[in-house]
N, C-alpha and C positions, 0 to 999 in steps of 0.2 A: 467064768464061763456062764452065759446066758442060759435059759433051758430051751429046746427047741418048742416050738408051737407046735401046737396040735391043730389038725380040723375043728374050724369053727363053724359049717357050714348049717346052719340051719336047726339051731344047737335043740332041746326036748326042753322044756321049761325045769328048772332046779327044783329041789324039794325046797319049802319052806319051815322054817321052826321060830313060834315065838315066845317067847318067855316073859312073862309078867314076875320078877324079881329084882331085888337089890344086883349089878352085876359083882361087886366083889363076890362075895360065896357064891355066883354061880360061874366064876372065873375058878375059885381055888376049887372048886369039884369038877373041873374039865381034865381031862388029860395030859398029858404032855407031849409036846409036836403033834397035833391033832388038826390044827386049821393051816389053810395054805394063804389065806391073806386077813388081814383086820383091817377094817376102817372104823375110825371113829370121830363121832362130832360130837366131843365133850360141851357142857355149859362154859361157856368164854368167860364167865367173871363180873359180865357188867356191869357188877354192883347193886341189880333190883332185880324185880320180875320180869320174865318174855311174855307180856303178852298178843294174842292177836285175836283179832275180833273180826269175825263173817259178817257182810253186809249183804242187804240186796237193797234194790231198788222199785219203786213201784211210781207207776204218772202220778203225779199232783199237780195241779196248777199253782198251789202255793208251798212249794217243797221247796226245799235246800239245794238242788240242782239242777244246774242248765243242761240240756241235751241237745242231740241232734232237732236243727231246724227252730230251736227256742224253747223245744217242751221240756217242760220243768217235770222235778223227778224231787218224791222222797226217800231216805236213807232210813231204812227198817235194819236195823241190829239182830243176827240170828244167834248169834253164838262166839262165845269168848273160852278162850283155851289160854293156858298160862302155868309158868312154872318157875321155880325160884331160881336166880343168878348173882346167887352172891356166896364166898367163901371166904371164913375167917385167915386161912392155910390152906390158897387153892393146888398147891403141891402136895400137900398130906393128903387131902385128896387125891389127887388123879395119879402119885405115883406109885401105890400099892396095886391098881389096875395095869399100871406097866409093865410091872413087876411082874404078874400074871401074863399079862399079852406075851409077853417074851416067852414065857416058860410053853406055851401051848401055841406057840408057833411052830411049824415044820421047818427043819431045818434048810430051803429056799424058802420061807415063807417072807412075807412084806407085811409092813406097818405103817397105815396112812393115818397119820394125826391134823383132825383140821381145826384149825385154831385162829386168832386172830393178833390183832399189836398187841393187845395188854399183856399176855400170857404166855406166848408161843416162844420166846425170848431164856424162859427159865424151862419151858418144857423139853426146850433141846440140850440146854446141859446137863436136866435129868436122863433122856433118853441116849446122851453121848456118853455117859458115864454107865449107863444099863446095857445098850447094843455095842460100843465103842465108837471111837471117831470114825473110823476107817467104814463102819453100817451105816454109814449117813450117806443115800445117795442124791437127793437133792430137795431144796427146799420148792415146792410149786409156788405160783404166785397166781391166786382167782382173783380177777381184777374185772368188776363189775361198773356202771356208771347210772344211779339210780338214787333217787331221794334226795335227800334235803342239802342244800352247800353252806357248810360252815364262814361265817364273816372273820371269822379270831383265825383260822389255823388252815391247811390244805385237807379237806375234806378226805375223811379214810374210807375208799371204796376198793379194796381190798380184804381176802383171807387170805391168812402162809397156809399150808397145806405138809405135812414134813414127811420123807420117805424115805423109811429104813428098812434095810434087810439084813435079816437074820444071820445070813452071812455074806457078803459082799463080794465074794467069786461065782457065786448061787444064786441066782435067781431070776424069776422069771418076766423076761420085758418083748412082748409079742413086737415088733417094730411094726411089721407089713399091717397090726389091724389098729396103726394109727390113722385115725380120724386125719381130714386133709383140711386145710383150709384156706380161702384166695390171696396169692399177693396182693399187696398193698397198692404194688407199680405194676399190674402186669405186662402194661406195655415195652418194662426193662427186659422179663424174660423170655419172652416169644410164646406164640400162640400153644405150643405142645405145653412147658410147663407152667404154664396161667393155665389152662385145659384140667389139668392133674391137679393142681396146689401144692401146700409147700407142707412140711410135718412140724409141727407147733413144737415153740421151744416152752422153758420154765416156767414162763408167763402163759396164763390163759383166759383169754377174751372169753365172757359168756354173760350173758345177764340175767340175772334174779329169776325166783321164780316169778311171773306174772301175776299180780293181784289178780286178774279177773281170767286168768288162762285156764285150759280143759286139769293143770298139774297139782293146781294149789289146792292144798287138804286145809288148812284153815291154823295148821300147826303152826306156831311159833319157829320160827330158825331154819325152814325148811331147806332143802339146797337140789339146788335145779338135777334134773334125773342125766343133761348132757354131759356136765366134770363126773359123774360117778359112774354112766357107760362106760365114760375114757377110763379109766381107773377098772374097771373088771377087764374090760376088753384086751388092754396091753398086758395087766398082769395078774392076770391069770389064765387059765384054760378051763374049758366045758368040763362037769366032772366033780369041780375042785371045790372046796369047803370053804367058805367065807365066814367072819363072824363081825358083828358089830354092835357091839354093848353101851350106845348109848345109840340107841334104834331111833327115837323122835318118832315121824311120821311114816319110816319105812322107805325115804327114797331109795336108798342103797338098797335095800332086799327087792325091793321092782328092778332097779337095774340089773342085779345077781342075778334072779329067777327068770328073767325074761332069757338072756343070754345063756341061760343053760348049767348055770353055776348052783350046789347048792349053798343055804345060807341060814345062820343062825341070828334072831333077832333079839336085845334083852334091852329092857328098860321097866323101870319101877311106876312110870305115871299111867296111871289106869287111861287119861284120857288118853298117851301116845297107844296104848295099846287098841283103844275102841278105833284109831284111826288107821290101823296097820291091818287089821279087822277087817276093816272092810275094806282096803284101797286092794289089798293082796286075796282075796276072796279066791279068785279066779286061779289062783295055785292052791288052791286047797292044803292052807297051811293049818300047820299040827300048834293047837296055841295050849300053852302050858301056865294057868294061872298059880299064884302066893309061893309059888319056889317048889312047885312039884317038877321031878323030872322026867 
C-alpha cells in the first residue's frame, strides 16, 4: 500500500541542518526510524581525485579564445575544489553507512543510492542482502549526453540511481506530483495527450549541470537540482525529514528546503561545507562544525 499524498501547495521552506563531520559516528548517534528518505551521492571509485576548477573569462586580443563575432577572450583560473576517489575496499567503506541508513530509516522510509558502472553492481547485492530482495523497487537510469566520446568503447553517459524501501508494501510514491514530459511522436497521440505529456519511466533524460549556468557551485560531481526535485516531490511529503550524508555542494538540500521538506546535510570536506554555506544561506541553516551536535 502506497501512503496517500498530502497537500503540496505552496509548501513553507524546510529547516535546514549542516554538519561538518565524518558521517559514520554521526549516523551511529542518530536514532532509530528517524528520517523518512535518504539520498545519497557517495564517491564512485574512480580511482583519482574529483577535481574541478572555476574559470572566467576576460577580452584579450591575444587570448586563448574565440567568441562572439571573433573577439578573442582570456581564460583566468579562480578556483579549484577537489577530493579524493579512490578506495582500497570501496565496500568496507560504504557498507557500515548502509548498515546505518537502514537502521534510522522510518519504517515507510526510502533509500536513493546514486552510483555509477564501476560500483553500483556490488552495491546492490550489499543492499539486497541489508533491505532484502523483495526492498528493491527499481533501479533509475540518469542518462545524460555531454562531454568527450570515447574511440575504444561506447561512451558511459549514464548513473544507476537504486531505490529501496524499508518496507515494500509501505511507502511513499506521490504519482499526480510527477513531473510530465513531451512525447516523442506527438502526432501518434492526439492533440489533448501531446498537451499533458506522458509520466517518465525508469530512465530519465536530463542533462548535466551546465558549466556556465545560474546552478553550478564550482563542486566537483555536482548533480543537476531537476532528478533530485523529482526524487523529493514523488517521495515524499512537506513536513518530512530528509537526510543526506554525503552532502557535496548541497543540491539535494535546495531541492528538500525549497519544496518544504526538512533536511539533514553531513560531509567531512570543509570546502563542500563553505559551499552549502553559502548556496543555502537563504534558509537560514543551522551549521554544526568538528562533530558538535
Amino acid at each position: 500500500m502506497l501512503r496517500p499524498k498530502q497537500d503540496a501547495s505552496t509548501p513553507h521552506p524546510g529547516r535546514v541542518e549542516i554538519h561538518e563531520q565524518d558521517n559514520l559516528p554521526y549516523l551511529q548517534a542518530m536514532p532509530d526510524a528517524s528520517v523518512d528518505l535518504i539520498y545519497i551521492d557517495p564517491p564512485f571509485n574512480t580511482g583519482g581525485p574529483q577535481r574541478h576548477t572555476s574559470l572566467s573569462t576576460v577580452q584579450d586580443e591575444a587570448g586563448d579564445r574565440v567568441g562572439f563575432q571573433g573577439r578573442r577572450y582570456r581564460t583566468v583560473p579562480l578556483a579549484t575544489r577537489s577530493y579524493e576517489d579512490q578506495f582500497d575496499d570501496y565496500l568496507g567503506f560504504l557498507e557500515p553507512r548502509l548498515v546505518q541508513a537502514h537502521r534510522v530509516l522510518k519504517p515507510a522510509g526510502s533509500l536513493f543510492l546514486h552510483l555509477d558502472y564501476r560500483e553500483v553492481h556490488y552495491a546492490k547485492v550489499a543492499l539486497d542482502r541489508l533491505f532484502g530482495r523483495d526492498s528493491f523497487i527499481n533501479e533509475i537510469i540518469w542518462a545524460y549526453d555531454y562531454g568527450a566520446r570515447s574511440r575504444s568503447r561506447w561512451p558511459a553517459k549514464h548513473d544507476n540511481i537504486l531505490w529501496y524501501a524499508k518496507d515494500s508494501a509501505r511507502y511513499t510514491f506521490n504519482y499526480p506530483a510527477i513531473d510530465r514530459i513531451p512525447y516523442l511522436a506527438p502526432s501518434l497521440v492526439g492533440p489533448e495527450k501531446a498537451a499533458r505529456g506522458k509520466t517518465p519511466t525508469d530512465t530519465w533524460w536530463h542533462t548535466i549541470v551546465s558549466p556556465t549556468g545560474k546552478e553550478k557551485t564550482g563542486y566537483p560531481t555536482q548533480k543537476p537540482l531537476g532528478i533530485l526535485r523529482r526524487i523529493v516531490k514523488v517521495h515524499t511529503n512537506p513536513g518530512d525529514l530528509l537526510l543526506d550524508f554525503f552532502a557535496g555542494s548541497g543540491s539535494f538540500g535546495e531541492a528538500a528546503a525549497e519544496l518544504g521538506r526538512n533536511v539533514i546535510l553531513v560531509d567531512n570536506n570543509p570546502e563542500a561545507i563553505e559551499v552549502m554555506v553559502r548556496r543555502l544561506s537563504r534558509f537560514s541553516p543551522r551549521v554544526v562544525r568538528d562533530g558538535g551536535r
